[in-house]
C-alpha positions as CSV (number, residue, x, y, z in Angstrom):
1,X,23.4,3.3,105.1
2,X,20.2,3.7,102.8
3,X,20.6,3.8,98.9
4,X,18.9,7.6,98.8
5,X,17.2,7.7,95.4
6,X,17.0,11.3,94.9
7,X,20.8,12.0,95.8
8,X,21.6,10.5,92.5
9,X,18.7,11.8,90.4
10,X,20.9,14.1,88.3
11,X,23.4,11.6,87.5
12,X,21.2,8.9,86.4
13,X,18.7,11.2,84.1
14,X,22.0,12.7,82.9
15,X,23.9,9.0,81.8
16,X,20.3,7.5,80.5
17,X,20.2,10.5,78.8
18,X,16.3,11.8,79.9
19,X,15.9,15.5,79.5
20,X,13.3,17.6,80.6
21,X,11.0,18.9,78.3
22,X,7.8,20.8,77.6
23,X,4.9,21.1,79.8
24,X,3.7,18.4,82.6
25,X,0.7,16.5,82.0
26,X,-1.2,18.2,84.8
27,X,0.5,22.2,83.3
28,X,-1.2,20.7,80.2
29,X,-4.4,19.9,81.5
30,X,-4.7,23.1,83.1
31,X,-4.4,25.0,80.3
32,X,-7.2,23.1,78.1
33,X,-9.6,23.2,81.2
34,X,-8.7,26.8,81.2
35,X,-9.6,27.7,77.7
36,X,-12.5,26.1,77.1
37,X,-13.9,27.2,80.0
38,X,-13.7,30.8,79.3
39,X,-14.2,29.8,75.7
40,X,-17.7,28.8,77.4
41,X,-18.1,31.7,79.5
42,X,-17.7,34.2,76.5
43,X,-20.4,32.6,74.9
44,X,-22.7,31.9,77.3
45,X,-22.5,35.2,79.5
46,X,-23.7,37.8,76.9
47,X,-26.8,35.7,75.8
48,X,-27.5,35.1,79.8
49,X,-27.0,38.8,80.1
50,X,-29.6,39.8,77.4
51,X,-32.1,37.2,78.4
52,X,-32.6,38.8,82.0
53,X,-32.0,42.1,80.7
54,X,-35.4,41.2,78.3
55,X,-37.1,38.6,80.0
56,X,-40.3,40.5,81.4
57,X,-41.0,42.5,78.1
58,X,-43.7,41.9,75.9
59,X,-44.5,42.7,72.6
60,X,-47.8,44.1,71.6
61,X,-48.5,44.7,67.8
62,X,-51.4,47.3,67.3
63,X,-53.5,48.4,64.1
64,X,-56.4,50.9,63.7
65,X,-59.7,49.7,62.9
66,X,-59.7,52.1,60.1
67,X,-56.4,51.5,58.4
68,X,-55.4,55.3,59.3
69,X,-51.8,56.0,60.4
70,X,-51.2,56.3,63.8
71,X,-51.7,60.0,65.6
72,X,-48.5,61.2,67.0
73,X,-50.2,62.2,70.0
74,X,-51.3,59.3,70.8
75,X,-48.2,56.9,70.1
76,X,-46.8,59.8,72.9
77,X,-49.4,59.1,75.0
78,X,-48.4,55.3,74.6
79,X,-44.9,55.9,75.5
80,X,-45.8,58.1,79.2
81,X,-47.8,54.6,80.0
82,X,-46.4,52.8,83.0
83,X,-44.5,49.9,82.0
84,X,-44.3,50.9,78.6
85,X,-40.1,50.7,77.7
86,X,-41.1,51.7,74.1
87,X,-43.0,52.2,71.0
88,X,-42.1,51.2,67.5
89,X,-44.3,52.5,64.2
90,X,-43.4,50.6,60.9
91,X,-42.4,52.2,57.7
92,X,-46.2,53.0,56.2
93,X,-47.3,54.5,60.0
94,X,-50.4,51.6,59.8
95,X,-48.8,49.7,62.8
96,X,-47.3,50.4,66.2
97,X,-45.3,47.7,69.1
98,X,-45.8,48.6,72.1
99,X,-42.8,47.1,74.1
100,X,-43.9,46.6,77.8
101,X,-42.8,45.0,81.2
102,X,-45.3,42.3,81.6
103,X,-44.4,42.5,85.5
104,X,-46.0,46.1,85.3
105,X,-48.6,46.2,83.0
106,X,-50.4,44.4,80.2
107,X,-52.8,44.8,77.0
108,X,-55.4,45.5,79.1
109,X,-54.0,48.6,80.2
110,X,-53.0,49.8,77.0
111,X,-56.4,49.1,75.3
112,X,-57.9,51.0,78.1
113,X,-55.3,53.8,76.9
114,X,-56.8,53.6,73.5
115,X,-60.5,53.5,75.2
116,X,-60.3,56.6,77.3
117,X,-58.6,58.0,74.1
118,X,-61.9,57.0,71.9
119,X,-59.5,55.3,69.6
120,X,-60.8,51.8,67.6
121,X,-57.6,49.2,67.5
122,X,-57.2,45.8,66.9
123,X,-54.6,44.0,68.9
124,X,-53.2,41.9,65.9
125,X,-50.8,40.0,67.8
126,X,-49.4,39.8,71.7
127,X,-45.4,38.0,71.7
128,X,-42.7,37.8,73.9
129,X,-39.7,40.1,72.7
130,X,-36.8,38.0,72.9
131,X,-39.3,36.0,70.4
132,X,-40.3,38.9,68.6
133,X,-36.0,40.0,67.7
134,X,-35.4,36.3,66.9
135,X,-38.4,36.7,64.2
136,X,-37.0,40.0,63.2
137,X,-33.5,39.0,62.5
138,X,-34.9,35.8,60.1
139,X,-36.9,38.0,58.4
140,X,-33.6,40.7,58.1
141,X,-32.2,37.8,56.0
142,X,-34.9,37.5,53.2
């Protein structure tokens, strides 16, 4: 008859005195794995989220040639444009964004808006938005 190993198991752990305790290695590893990967996921899925909620927009900044505010009319007009998601005026009226889909239309289009409207701009400066926030919140903490 075979000496069966596991028959006496109990008995030896018990006279050597090993208890079980805690968490296995492997339960352990698990766990850690576990954390930081959702650790991972909770920072990295909102910012993936937001960067292919934004990635076709553009940015185009706007001023009149004759340092006049801005006509609300026309910023309307700017806002019915195809493409166009929006239309920001700073605090003194002198400038406008013009937040567009790139995938749609372009600066082209909208200085053809201001042509057809007889209306002299100067396209100051043409930026990706994601780039254009990131600059924002910067200058938020000056």
């Amino acid at each position: 008859m075979a000496y069966n190993s596991e028959k006496y198991r109990e008995k030896r752990e018990k006279v050597l005195g090993v208890k079980k305790r805690g968490l296995s290695f492997g339960t352990l590893a698990t766990i850690v794995s576990l954390v930081i990967i959702v650790g991972l996921g909770i920072v990295v899925v909102p910012k993936s989220i937001a960067y292919f909620n934004t990635r076709h927009l553009d940015d185009a900044i706007y001023k009149l040639q004759n340092a006049e505010t801005w006509p609300v009319e026309v910023v309307a007009g700017i806002r019915e444009l195809a493409g166009v998601k929006g239309v920001e005026t700073d605090t003194n009226n002198s400038r406008i964004v013009v937040i567009f889909d790139k995938s749609i239309t372009g600066t082209p289009a909208i200085n053809a808006f201001f042509k057809q409207k007889d209306i002299q701009t100067v396209l100051l400066n043409h930026v990706g938005h994601a780039d254009r926030q990131k600059i924002l919140e910067k200058e938020a903490k000056f």
